[in-house]
N, C-alpha and C positions, 0 to 999 in steps of 0.2 A: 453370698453373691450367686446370682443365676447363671447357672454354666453351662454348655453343652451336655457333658454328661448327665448334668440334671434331669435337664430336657428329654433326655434317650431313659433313665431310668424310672420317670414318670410318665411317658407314654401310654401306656396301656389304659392311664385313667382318662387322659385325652382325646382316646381315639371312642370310647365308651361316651364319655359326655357330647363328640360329635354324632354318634348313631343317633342319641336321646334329642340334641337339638335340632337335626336334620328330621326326624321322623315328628314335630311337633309344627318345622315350620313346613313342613308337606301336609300337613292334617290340617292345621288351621290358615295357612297362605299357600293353597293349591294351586292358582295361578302366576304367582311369582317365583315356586317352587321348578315349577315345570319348565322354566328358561333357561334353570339349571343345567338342562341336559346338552345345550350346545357347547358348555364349556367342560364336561367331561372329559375330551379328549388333550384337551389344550392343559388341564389342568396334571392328566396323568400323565403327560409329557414332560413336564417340568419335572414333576416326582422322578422320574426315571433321570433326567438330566442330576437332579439332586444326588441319585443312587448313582451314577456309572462315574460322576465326579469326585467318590471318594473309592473306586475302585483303579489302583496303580495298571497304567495302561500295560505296562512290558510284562507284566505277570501273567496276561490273559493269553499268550502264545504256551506258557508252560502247561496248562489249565488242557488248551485242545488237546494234549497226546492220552488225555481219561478216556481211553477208548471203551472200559468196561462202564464207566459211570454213561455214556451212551448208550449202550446196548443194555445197561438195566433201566433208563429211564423209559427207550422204547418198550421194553419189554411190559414195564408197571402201565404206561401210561397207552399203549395201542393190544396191547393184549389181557392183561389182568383190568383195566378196567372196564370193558366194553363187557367183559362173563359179569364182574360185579354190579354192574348198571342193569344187564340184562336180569339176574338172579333178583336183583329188587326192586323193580316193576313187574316181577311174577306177582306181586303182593297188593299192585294196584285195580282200578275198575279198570275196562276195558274202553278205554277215553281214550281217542288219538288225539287230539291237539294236547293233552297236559301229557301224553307221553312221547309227543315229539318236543316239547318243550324241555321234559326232563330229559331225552336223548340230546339235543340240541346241545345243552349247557353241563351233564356230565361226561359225554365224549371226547370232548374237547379241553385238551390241558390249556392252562394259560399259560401267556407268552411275555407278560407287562408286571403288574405286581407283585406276580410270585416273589421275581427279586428282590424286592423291596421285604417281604416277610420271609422270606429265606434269610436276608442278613440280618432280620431284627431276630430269627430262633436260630443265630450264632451256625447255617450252614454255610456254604462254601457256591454265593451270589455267582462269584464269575461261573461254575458250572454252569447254571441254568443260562447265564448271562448268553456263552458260545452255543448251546444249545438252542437259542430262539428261533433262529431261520431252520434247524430240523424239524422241531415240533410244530412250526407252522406247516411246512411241505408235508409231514403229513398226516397231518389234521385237515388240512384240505382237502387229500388225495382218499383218505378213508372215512371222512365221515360222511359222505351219499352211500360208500360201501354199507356202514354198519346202520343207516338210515334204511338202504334197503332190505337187508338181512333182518331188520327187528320190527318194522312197520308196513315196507313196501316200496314199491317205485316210486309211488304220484310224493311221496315224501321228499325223496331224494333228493327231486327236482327242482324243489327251491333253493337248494344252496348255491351261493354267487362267491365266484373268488373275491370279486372285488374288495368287499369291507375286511378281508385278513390280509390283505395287501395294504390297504390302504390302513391299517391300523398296523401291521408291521413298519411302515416308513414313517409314520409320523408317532408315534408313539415309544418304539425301539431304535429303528437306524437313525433318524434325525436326531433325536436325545445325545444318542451315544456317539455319532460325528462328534457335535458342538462339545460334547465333554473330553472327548480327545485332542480335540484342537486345544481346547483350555489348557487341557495339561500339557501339551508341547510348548504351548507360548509361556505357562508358567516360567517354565525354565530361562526361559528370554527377557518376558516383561513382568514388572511387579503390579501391573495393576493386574494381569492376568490372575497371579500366585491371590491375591485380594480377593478376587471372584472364585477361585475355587475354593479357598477358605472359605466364605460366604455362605457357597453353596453347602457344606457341609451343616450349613444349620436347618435347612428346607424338609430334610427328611420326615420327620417331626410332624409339621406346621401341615405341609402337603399330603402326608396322608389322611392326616386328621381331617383335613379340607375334603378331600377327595371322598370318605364317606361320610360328611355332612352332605353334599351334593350327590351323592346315588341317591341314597335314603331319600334325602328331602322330594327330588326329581320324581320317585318312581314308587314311593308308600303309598298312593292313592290308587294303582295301579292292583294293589296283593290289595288293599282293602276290599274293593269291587269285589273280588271269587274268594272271598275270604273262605268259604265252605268246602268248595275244590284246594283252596291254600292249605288249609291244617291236613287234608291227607296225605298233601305232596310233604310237606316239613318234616314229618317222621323219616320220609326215603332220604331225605339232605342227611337230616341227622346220624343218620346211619350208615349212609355210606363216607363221611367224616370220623364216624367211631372204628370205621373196619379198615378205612384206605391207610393209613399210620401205620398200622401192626404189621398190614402186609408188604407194604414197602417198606419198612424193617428189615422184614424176612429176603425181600429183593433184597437187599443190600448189603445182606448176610452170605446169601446167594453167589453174587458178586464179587464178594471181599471187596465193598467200597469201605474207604476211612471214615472217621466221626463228619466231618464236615458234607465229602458226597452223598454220604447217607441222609444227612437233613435237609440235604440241599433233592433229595429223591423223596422223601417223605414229603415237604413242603409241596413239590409238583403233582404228587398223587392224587392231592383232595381239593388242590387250587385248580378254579375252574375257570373257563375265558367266556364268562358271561356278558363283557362288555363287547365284545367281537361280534358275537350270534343274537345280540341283542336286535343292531340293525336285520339280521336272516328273519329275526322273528316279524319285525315291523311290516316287511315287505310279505308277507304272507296277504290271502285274501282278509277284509275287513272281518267274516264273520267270527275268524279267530285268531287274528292279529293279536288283539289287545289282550286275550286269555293267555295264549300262547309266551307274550311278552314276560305277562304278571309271574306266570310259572319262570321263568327264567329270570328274575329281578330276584324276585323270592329265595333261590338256591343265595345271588349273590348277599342279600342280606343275613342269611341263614352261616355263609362261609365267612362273614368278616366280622361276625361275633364267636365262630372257633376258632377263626386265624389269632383272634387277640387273645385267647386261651393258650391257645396251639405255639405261640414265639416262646411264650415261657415254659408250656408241658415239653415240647419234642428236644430243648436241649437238656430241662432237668430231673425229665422221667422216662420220656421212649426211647431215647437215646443220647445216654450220659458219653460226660467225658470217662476214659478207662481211669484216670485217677481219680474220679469221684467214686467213680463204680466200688475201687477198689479202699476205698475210705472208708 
């Protein structure tokens, strides 16, 4: 019998066979591919509804008094990553649009999926969960800082609050309203208690959706600068290989438990490419589209380590202490 847990423990082949068919029907149905991109949002919306409906709402009050798992996510994610980012475009040509693009989408932590891969590599989702509205305020507030500090002013001055507003409310708060409400009414009505069982199957299905529809939407994009793509991919790769270790060591740091610790690792190297996607669009045409591809490219590059990384970061970077001690 097919069962939930099935579901959850085959995943990983899942979400592999959506990159593969996503990136075939972006190659060969370029035009029907690229419609994809409206429902984007709409689609990780639901994902998120799916993730905050199997999170017990009264637990998420005890979650805010991790005042140190705050002060080490700022720490990893507005100070050790902006020196890491910096230190690994020493390595690149002297291109400003593929290093405002690589600034653009490693500066900035994400604010939407994480959670979703933070509870599939078994950390501790509601951290990041309460976390969303800081890491946005300032992500906002310091990326024309470190824009201008690494490229310049005229850089800076493209960034719009708008689209991380407008992707925090419908992406995050509205998700997590409607899953709150669910669970209140549970309690009351049974067709409620129905849908949120329901919803616990969507995790799954929705994310696998969700990178057939990047991929598919936005491959013909990295094919175009395929020659500027392969030397940006080594810096993704690498700083994917380095962000883990040292948010470890944050969380060591710290003395965060097993679960904040992965739930800090998971944030280090998850990046909110879908956020600065729009920043990039709105750029002048002659390097809008470069600009873009640089930025797609990280995210395809992150959601073939995130599905490595669910299974490495709880049974290799950071074991349970009874496995450890097996």
């Amino acid at each position: 019998m097919f069962t939930r847990d099935t579901l959850e423990k085959q995943q990983i082949y899942y979400y592999f066979l959506a990159l593969f068919l996503g990136a075939l029907a972006g190659i060969f149905s370029p035009s029907i591919a690229s419609s994809f991109s409206a429902i984007i949002s709409i689609t990780l919306a639901i994902l998120m509804y799916s993730m905050f409906s199997q999170i017990p709402f009264t637990s998420l009050k005890k979650s805010f008094v991790n005042k140190r798992f705050l002060a080490a996510l700022l720490t990893t994610n507005f100070l050790v990553v902006p020196l890491v980012v910096w230190l690994l475009t020493r390595l690149l040509p002297d291109n400003s649009p593929m290093l405002l693009g690589i600034f653009l989408v490693l500066l900035t932590p994400c604010i939407d999926y994480v959670i979703v891969f933070t509870a599939l590599g078994r950390g501790n989702e509601k951290l990041i969960l309460l976390a969303t509205p800081i890491l946005l305020l300032a992500q906002m507030l310091l990326l024309p800082v470190y824009l201008t500090l690494f490229i310049g002013e005229h850089a800076a001055a493209i960034i719009e609050i708008r689209p991380f507003i407008e992707t925090f409310l419908v992406i995050i708060l509205l998700p997590l309203i409607v899953s709150v409400c669910t669970q209140l009414l549970a309690t009351k009505k049974e067709v409620a208690q129905k849908v949120l069982d329901g919803s616990a199957w969507l995790p799954v299905p929705f994310m696998a959706f969700t990178l057939f529809i990047i991929v598919a939407s936005q491959i013909t994009k990295v094919l175009t600068f395929i020659e500027d793509i392969l030397i940006v991919i080594p810096i993704y790769i690498l700083f994917m290989l380095i962000m883990p270790w040292i948010a470890k060591a944050v969380a060591t740091l710290f003395r965060l438990d097993i679960g904040a610790g992965r739930a800090l690792i998971f944030s280090s190297f998850t990046r909110n490419s879908l956020v600065v996607l729009p920043l990039a669009l709105a750029l002048p045409s002659a390097v809008q589209t470069f600009v873009a591809a640089i930025i797609v490219t990280q995210t395809i590059v992150e959601i073939i380590m995130e599905l490595l990384y669910i299974r490495l970061v709880p049974a290799f970077i950071l074991r349970d202490k009874k496995a450890e001690n097996a």
